[in-house]
Structure formats: C-alpha cells, structure tokens
N, C-alpha and C positions, 0 to 999 in steps of 0.2 A: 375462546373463539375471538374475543375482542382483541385481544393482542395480536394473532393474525391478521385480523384485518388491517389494523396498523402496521402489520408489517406487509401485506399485501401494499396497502396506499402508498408505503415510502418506494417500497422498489416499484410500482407501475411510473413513479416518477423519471426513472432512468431509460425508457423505453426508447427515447427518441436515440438514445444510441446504437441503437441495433434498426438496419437494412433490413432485416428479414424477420416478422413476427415467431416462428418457429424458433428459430435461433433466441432471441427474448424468452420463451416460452423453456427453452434450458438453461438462459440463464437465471432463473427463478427456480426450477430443478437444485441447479447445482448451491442456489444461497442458502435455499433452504434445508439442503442437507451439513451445510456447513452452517447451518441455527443449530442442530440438535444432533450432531455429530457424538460419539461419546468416543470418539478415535482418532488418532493424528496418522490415518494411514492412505493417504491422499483420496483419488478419487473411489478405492475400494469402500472409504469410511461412509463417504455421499452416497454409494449404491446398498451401502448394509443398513443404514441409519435411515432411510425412505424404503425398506424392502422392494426393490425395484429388482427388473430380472436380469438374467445375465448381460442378455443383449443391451440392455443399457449403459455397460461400459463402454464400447468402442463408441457409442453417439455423444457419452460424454465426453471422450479424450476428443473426438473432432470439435465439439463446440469449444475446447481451447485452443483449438488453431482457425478457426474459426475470419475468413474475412469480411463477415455479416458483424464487429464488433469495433466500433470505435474508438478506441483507447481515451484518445486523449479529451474525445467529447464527454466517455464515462465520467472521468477524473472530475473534469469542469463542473458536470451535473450532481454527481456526489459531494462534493465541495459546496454545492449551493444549498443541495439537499440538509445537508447535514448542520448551516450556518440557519438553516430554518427548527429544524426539529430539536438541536440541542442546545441549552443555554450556553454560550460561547464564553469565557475569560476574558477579558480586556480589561489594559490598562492602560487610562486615558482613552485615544482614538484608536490606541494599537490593538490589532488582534492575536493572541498570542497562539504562536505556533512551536510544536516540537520535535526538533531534528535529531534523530542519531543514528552513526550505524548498527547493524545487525549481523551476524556471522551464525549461518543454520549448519547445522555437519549434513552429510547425505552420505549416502553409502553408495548409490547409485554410479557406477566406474566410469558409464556415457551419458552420465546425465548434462544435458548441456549449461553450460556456464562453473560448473566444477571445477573448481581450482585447489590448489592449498593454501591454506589460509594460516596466517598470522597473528596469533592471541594475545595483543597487549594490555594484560592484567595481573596483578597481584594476587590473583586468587588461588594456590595452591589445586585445589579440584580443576582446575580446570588445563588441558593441555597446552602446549606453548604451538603447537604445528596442528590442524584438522584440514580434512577435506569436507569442500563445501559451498557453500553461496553468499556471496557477500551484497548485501543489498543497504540503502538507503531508505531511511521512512521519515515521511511529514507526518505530522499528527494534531490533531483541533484539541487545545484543552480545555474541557469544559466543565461546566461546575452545578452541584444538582444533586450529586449521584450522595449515596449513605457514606462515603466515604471524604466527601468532602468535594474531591478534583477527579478527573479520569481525562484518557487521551484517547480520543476516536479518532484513527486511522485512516489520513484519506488519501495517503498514495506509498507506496514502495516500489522500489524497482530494483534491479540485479544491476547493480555497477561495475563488478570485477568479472573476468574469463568470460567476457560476452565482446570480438571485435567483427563491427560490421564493415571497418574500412582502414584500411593500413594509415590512410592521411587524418586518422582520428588523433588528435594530439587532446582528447578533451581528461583533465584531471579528476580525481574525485571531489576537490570542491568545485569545478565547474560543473559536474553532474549534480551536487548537491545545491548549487543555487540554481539552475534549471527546475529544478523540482520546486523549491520555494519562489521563483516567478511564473508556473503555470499555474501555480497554486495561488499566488497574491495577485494573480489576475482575474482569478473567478471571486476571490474572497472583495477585492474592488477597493476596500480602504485599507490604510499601510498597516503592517505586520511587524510584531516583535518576534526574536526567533532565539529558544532557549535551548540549548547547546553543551553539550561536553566538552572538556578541555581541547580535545580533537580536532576543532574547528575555530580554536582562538587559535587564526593566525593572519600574518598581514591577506593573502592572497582572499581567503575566504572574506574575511572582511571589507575588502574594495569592493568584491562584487557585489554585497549588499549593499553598502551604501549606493552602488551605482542602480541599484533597481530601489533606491531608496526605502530598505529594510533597515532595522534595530537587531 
C-alpha cells in the first residue's frame, strides 16, 4: 500500500495539466493500468489488468483524443517531477540526457502515422524494410537503481508519416533538437546529450550548440 501511495503523490503532481478533473481522473485509470499491465496489447491490456467493464473501452480511446490534456505542459511537469524523485546523472553542471531513435512494427493497415520503415542494422534477425512508427525519445539517466544507471523516459514523439503542413520543411534532427530544448527548458541548467552515431553530424550539432547543449 505504501508504494501506491507514492505513486498516487507523483502522479497527483501532474494534475495541473488537465482542464477537466474527470479527464485527470482517467488519466490515473490509464497509468495505472500501464503499472501492472502483464500485456502489450494496448488499451485492451489497461481494461484486462484493472478488470474494468466493457464499457470502459470507448471512455478510454476518448481520454486519448482528449482536449481536456495539455501536452506540452505534461512533458514540462514530468520533466520537473522526475528531476525531483530520481537521483539524476551529472557531469560537472551538465545534466545528462539520452537521445535515440525508436522503430515499433504495427500491423495496424490505418493506423495513423504508419509508414515503412527502414532497418539500419547489422543484426541478421532483424528485417531490412517493416511497417511502422518511427518515434524520437529524450530520457533522464539516473543512477540509484541495483543495476547501477537506468534511463526514465520523459518524452517520445512520432516523427516519421505524421504531416500536418505541406510548408513543413522541419528534418528529423530539427525534430530531435526540439525535443531536447523543451526539455532543457524545464530541466533549467545546461545539458549533455549522449547519442548514437546517427546524430553525429554537422547539422545536429549546430543546433545544440546553438541552444547551448553538449
């Protein structure tokens, strides 16, 4: 019981992002079925893993379209959350953050943002062409844990086969350094940012130095 309540305290700290308590009130529903989830079958796993009734599927898939949900205020307040609860990595004044992309398959034909995706890897298991989602993740490394280090995840986003504007000329490393100055905006003091080969190259690297990241 003690550990719920800790985990009640961290998430009643995100509240201010939600407009509507009801809405809040699911999004605490849905984290906590994704605490104890024993499934990766999206929000089926969240209605099996809290034994909720049927009818709680469709108030789930609304609370993610949801206009009662601040996005980018979440991000900010999790970001601060998180620079509180967990012992954070640093070296020197920097806070070290970790960028890389992600490539999920889906099977889903209309699922939106589904593309084909591109596998630059040596790995034999793994195919050279899937369909799928191509997202971007920041992540806090922290240190504490029985293993030594761990990386708590404080933002992803879909960057590929999502266009909201024809005059979007925006690359994926300008989406990737978006994401690390929303982010070294809430965190306040400068950032180190540790990387895959993928992102050593000139273009990415001006734009940190120009938000004055490592």
């Amino acid at each position: 019981m003690e550990l719920w309540i800790t985990w009640y305290w961290s998430a009643s700290q995100l509240s201010s992002a939600f407009s509507r308590k009801r809405t809040f009130l699911w999004f605490l529903v849905v984290l906590a079925g994704l605490s104890i989830r024993e499934d990766l079958f999206g929000v089926t796993s969240i209605v099996r893993a809290l034994s909720l009734k049927e009818k709680a599927y469709d108030s789930l898939l609304k609370f993610f379209h949801s206009d009662a949900v601040d996005l980018g205020k979440l991000h900010i307040l999790w970001t601060t959350l998180a620079l509180k609860i967990f012992q954070c990595q640093k070296i020197g004044e920097y806070t070290v953050l970790l960028l890389d992309g992600l490539k999920v398959p889906k099977e889903g034909k209309k699922m939106p943002g589904v593309k084909a995706l591109h596998q630059g890897s040596q790995n034999n298991s793994k195919a050279e062409y899937i369909m799928g989602h191509s997202l971007q993740c920041l992540s806090l490394l922290v240190t504490g844990s029985a293993q030594g280090f761990a990386a708590v995840p404080l933002i992803a986003q879909i960057h590929e086969g999502l266009v909201w504007s024809n005059r979007d000329s925006k690359t994926l490393m300008d989406k990737a350094a978006s994401l690390v100055a929303m982010i070294r905006s809430a965190i306040g003091n400068p950032v180190l940012i540790v990387a895959d080969a993928y992102y050593a190259n000139a273009p990415f690297i001006k734009l940190m130095i120009d938000r004055a990241c490592r």
